[in-house]
C-alpha positions as CSV (number, residue, x, y, z in Angstrom):
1,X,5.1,-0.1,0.6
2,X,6.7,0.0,4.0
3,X,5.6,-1.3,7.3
4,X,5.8,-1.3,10.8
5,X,9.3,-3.0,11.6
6,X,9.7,-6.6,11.8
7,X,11.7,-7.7,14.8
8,X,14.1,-10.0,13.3
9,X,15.0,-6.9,11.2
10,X,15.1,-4.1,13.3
11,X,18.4,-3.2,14.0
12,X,19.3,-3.1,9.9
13,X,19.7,0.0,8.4
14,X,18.2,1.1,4.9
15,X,21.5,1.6,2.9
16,X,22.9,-2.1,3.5
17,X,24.6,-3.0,0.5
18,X,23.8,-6.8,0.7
19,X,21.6,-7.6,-2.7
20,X,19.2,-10.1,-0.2
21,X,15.6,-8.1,1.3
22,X,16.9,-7.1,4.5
23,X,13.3,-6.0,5.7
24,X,9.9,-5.0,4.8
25,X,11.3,-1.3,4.1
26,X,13.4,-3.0,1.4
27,X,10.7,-3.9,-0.9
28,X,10.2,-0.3,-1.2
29,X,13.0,-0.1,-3.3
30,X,12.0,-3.4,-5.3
31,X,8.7,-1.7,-6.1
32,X,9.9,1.2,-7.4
33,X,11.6,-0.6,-9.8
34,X,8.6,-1.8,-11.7
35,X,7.5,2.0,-11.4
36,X,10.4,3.3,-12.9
37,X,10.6,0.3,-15.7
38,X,6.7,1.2,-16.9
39,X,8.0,5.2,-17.0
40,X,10.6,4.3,-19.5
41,X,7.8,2.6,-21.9
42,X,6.6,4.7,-25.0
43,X,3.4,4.1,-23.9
44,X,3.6,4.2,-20.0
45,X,0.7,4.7,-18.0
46,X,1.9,6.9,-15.3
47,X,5.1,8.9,-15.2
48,X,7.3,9.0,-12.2
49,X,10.5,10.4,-12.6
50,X,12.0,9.9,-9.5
51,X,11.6,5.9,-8.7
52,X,14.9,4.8,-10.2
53,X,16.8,7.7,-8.4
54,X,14.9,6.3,-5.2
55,X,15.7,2.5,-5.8
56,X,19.1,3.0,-6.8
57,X,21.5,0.0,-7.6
58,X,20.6,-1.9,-4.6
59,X,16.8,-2.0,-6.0
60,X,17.8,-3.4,-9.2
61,X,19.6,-5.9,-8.0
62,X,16.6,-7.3,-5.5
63,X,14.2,-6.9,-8.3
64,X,16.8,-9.1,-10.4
65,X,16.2,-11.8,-7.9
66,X,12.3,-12.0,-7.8
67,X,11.6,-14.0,-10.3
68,X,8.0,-14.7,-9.3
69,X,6.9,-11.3,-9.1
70,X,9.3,-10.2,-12.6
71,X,6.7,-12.6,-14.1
72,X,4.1,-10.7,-12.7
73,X,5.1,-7.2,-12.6
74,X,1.8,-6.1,-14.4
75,X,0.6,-6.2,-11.1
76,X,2.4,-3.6,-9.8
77,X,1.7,-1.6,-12.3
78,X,-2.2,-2.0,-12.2
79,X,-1.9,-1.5,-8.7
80,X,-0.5,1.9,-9.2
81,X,-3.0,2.7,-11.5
82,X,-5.6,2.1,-9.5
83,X,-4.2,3.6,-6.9
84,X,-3.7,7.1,-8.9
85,X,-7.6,6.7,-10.5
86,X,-9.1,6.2,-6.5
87,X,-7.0,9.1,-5.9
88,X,-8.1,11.7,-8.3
89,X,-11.4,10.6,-7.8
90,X,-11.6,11.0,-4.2
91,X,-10.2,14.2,-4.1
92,X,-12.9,15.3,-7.3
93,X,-15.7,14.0,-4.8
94,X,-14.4,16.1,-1.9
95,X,-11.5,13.9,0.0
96,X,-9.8,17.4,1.8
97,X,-6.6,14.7,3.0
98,X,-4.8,12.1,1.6
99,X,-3.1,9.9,5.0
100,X,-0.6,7.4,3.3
101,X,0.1,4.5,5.9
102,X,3.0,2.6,5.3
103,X,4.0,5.2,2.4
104,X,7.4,4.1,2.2
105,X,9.1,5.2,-1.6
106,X,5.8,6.3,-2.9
107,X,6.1,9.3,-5.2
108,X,2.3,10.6,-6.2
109,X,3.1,14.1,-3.9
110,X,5.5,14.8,-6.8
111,X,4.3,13.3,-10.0
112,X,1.1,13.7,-9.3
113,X,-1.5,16.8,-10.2
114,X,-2.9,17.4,-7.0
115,X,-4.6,20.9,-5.5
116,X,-1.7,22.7,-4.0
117,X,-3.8,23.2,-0.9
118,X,-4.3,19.7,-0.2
119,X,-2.6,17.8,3.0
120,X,-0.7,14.9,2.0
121,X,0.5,12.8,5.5
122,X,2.9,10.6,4.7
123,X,3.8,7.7,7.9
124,X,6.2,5.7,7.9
125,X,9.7,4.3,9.7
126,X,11.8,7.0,10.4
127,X,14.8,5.3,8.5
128,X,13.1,4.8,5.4
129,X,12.1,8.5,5.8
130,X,15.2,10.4,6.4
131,X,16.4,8.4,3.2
132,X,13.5,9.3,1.0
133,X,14.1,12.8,2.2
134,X,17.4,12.7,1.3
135,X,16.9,11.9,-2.0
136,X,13.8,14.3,-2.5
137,X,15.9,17.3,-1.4
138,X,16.0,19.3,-3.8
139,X,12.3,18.3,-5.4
140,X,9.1,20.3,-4.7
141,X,5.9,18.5,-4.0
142,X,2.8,19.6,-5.7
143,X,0.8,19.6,-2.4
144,X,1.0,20.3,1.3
145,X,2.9,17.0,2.4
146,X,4.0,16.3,5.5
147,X,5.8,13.2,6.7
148,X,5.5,11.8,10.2
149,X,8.3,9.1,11.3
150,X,6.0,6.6,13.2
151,X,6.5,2.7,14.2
152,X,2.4,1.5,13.7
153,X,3.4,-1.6,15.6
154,X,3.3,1.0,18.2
155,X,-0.8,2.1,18.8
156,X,-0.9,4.3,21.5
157,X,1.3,6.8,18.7
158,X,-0.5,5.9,15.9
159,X,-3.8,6.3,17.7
160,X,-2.3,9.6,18.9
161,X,-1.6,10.3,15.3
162,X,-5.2,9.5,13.8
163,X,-6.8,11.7,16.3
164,X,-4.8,14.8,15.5
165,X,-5.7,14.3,11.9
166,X,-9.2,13.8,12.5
167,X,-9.2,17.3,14.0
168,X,-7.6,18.8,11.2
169,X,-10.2,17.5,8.1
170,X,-13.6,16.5,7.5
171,X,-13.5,13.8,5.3
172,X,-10.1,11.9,4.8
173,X,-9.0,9.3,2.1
174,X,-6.6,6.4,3.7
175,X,-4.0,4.6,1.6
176,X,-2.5,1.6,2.7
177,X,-0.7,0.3,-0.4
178,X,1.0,-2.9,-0.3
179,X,0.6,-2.7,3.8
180,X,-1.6,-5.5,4.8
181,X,-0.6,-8.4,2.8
182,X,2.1,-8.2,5.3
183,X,-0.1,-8.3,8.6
184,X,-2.0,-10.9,10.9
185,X,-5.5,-11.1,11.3
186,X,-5.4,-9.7,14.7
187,X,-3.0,-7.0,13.2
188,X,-5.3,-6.3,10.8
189,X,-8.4,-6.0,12.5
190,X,-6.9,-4.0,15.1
191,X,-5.5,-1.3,12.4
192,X,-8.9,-1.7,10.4
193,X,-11.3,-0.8,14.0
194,X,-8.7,2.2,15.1
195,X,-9.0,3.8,11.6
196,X,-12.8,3.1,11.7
197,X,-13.0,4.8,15.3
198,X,-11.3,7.7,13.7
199,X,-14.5,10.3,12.8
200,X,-13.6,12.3,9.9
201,X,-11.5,9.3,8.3
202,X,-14.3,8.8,5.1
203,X,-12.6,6.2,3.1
204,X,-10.2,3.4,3.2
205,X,-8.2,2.3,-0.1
206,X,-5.7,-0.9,0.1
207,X,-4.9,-4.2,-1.8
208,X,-5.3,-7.6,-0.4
209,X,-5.0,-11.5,-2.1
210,X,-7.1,-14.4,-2.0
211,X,-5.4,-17.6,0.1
212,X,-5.0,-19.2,-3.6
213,X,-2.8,-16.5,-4.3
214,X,-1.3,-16.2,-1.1
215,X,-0.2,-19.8,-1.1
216,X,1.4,-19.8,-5.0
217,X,3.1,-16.7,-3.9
218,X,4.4,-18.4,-0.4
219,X,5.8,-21.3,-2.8
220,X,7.8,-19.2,-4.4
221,X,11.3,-19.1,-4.0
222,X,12.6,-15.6,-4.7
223,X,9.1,-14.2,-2.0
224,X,10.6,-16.8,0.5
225,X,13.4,-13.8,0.5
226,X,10.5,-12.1,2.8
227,X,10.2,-14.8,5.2
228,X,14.4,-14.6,5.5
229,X,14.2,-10.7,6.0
230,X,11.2,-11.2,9.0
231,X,8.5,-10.1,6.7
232,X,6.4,-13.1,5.5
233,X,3.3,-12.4,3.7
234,X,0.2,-13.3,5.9
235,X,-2.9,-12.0,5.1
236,X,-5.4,-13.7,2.9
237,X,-8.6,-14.3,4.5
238,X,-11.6,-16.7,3.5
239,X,-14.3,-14.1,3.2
240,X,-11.9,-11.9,0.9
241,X,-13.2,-8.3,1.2
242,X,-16.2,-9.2,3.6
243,X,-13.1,-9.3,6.2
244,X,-13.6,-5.6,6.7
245,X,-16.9,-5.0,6.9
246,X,-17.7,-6.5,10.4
247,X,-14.8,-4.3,11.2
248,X,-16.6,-0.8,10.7
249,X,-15.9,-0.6,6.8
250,X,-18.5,-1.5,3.5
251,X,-17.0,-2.3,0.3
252,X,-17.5,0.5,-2.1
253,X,-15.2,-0.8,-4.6
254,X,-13.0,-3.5,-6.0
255,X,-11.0,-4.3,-8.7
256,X,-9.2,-7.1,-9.9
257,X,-5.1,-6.0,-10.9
258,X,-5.3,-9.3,-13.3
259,X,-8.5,-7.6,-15.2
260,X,-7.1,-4.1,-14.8
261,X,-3.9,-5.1,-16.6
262,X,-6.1,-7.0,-19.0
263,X,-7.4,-3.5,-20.2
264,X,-4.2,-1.6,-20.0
265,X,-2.7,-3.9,-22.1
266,X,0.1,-4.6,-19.7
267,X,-0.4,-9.0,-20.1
268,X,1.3,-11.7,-22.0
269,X,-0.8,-13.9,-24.4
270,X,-1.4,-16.7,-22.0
271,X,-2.4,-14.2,-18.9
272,X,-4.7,-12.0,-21.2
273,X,-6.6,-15.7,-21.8
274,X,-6.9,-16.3,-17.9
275,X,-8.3,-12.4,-18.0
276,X,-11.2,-13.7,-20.1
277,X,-12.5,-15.5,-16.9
278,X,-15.1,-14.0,-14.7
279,X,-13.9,-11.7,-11.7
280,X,-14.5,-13.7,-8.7
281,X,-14.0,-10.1,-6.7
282,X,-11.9,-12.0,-4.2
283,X,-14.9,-13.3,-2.6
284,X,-13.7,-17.3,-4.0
285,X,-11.2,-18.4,-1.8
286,X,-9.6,-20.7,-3.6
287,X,-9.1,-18.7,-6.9
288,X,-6.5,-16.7,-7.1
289,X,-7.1,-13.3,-7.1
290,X,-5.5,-10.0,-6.1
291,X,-7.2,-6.6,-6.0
292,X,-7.5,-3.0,-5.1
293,X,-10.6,-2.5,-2.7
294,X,-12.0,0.9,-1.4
295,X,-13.8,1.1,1.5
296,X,-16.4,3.4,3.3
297,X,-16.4,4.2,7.3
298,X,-19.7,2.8,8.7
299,X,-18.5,3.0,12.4
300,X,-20.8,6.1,14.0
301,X,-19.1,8.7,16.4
302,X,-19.6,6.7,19.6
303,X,-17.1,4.2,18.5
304,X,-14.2,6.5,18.3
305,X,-10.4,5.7,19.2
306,X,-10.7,8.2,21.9
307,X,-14.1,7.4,23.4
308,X,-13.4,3.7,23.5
309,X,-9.9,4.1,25.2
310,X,-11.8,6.5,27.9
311,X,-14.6,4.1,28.5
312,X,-11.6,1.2,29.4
């Protein structure tokens, strides 16, 4: 759940021992938390062993000061559902890569059941790597993962990136997991058109919010903890969705995380009677909503990274 680096926190190093989000990479840890929390349940939905080891003490004690999203941590956890389901069934329909964006503490190379032939490409900021790595040592993943230490603030690299792996499948599944909440719409787009100019990327997987839930979350005071550490939370736009699609993606999929964790189970009383109203699929600006959306490439060949950096 790692990004490219804020500014304000660039010089900061991953193992600070202040309890405050010091940057985006932190929330990594905070995440993995709520990960590790549904793993311990009798009845959890997914099993990952290795996100306590991962958060450590320093991620408890940020998650012990989010109080908005501790209220609402059935959204990570429907998230990560999702996720996992989109994953398996990509790779069932033929997905011969997995490129995780912005993978920062993710775990699925591990705890998933994935073909031990598969290439897993994890990116992200080389400090947030070389920690995961650390950790990970001694632990085997079930597939062919490789991780590449990459700023994406910086696009000549991560154009250079997406080309190489466009060479090396035919039909690639993108994750960006708790990536573009964090961006601009200019940031946005631009990430959207250079994986749509990318030929064999096939489909596009990531989470977004409605600006009715951006603004209830940006009046919180334990998420104004982003805004301190340079990483405010900035995308939320009016068409929901529909953002994408002029941007060389359709919607193939969406799914609401509050209706997800409606049928997992994972909601208080009062939350499971809000679940009882009709999905507005993001496309409603001013209900909240939050979702998991998966998108198919619609951009043909002739708008590739590499033919439209040629033609300029």
């Amino acid at each position: 759940m790692s990004l490219w680096r804020p500014h304000r926190a660039a010089s900061k190093s991953v193992a600070s021992d202040n309890d405050d989000l010091r940057n985006i990479s932190d929330t990594a840890r905070w995440v993995a938390i709520y990960r590790a929390i549904e793993s311990d349940r009798p009845d959890a939905l997914f099993h990952d062993p290795f996100a306590r080891r991962l958060a450590g003490e320093r991620g408890e004690r940020i998650a012990e000061t989010m109080e908005f999203a501790n209220r609402h941590a059935w959204s990570f956890v429907a998230r990560t559902v999702v996720f996992d389901r989109l994953i398996e069934d990509s790779i069932a329909s033929g997905a011969d890569m997995v490129v995780n964006l912005a993978a920062g503490l993710d775990t699925r190379p591990y705890r998933m059941a994935l073909p031990a032939n598969l290439p897993w490409i994890e990116v992200d900021l080389p400090g947030l790597l070389a920690y995961k790595i650390a950790v990970l040592a001694n632990e085997t993943p079930r597939c062919r993962l490789e991780r590449v230490a990459l700023d994406l603030a910086n696009v000549g690299a991560r154009r250079d990136l997406f080309n190489r792996l466009s060479q090396e499948a035919s039909r690639v599944l993108l994750i960006t997991e708790g990536l573009v909440v964090y961006l601009s719409d200019q940031e946005a787009v631009s990430l959207a058109e250079d994986l749509a100019g990318t030929p064999t990327f096939h489909r596009w997987a990531l989470d977004m919010v409605s600006p009715a839930l951006m603004q209830r979350m940006q009046k919180s005071g334990s998420l104004r903890s982003l805004e301190q550490a340079g990483a405010p939370l900035k995308f939320a736009p009016e068409e929901g969705p529909a953002f994408f699609e002029r941007h060389g993606w359709a919607l193939v999929d969406v799914q609401s995380m509050l209706h997800t964790a409606a049928r997992l189970k994972r909601l208080s009383f009062g939350m499971r009677l809000i679940a009882l109203l009709p999905d507005s699929k993001g496309r409603i600006a001013r209900s909240p909503w939050g979702g998991v959306c998966l998108f198919e490439r619609t951009w043909v060949r002739a708008t590739s990274i590499s033919d439209s950096r040629s033609s300029n």
